[in-house]
C-alpha positions in Angstrom: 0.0 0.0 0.0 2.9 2.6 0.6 4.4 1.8 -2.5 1.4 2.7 -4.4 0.7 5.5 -2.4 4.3 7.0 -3.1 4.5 5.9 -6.4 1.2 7.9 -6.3 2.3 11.1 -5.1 5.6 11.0 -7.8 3.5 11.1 -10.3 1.5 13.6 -9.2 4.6 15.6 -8.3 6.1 14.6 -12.1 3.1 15.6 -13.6 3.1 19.3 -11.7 6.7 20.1 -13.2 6.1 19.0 -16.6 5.3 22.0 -18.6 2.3 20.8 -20.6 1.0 21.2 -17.0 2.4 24.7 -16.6 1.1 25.9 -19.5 -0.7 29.2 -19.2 -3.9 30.3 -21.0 -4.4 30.7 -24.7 -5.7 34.1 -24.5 -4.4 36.6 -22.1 -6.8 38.0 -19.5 -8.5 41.7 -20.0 -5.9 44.0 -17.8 -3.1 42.0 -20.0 -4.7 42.5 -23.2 -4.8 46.3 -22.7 -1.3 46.1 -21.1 -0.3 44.6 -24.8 -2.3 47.3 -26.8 -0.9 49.9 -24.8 2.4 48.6 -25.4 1.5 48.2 -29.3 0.4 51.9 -29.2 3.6 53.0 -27.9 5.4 50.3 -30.4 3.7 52.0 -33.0 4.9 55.6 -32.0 8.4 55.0 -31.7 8.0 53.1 -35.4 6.4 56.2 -36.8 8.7 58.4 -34.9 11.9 56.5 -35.8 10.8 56.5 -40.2 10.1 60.4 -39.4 13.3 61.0 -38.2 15.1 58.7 -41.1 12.9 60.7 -43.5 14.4 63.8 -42.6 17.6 62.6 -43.0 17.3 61.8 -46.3 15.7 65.0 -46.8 18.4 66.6 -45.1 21.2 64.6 -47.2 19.6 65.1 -50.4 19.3 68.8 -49.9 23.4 69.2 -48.6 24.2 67.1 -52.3 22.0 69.4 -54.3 23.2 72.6 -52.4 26.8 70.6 -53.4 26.6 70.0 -56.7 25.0 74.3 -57.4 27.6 75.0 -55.5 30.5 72.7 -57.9 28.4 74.5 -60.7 28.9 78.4 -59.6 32.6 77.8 -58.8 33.1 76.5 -62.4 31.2 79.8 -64.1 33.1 82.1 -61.9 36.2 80.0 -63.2 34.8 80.0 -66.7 34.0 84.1 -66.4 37.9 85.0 -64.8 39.3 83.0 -67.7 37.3 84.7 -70.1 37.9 88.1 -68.2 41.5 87.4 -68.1 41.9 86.3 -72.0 40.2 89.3 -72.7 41.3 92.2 -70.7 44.4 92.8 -72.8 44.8 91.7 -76.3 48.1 93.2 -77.3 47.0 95.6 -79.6 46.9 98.7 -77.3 43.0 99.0 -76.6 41.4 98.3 -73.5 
């Protein structure tokens, strides 16, 4: 009779650490569920917030290589216009 009684009681104690046994609910309980949508809401946010900042920056990058490349062009007319200026302001043949 002990022997059944203790081989009784290990399973019962095997069966309470298993983790099918352990396993908790398959939906969460209502304070959990608004737990998670709050922390979905705030997910959300930080996404929105984080593709908003990463859109600026591209902004920001495109408009520094634009300002770039007017800036690569007015450098080459000014060089284009003292060249010009310089070939032309005396041509040897005593005008001005």
């Amino acid at each position: 009779m002990k022997t059944k009684l203790f081989s009784f009681v290990a399973a019962l104690g095997l069966f309470a650490t298993t983790a099918s046994s352990a396993a908790t609910a398959t939906y969460p309980p209502f304070k959990d569920r608004r737990e998670l949508a709050r922390i979905e809401r705030e997910r959300a946010l930080e996404r929105a917030r984080r593709e908003a900042a990463q859109r600026e920056q591209q902004r920001l990058v495109a408009e520094r290589a634009r300002f770039e490349a007017q800036r690569r062009v007015e450098q080459q007319r000014a060089a284009e216009r003292a060249r010009w200026e310089a070939q032309h302001r005396y041509d040897g043949r005593g005008r001005r």
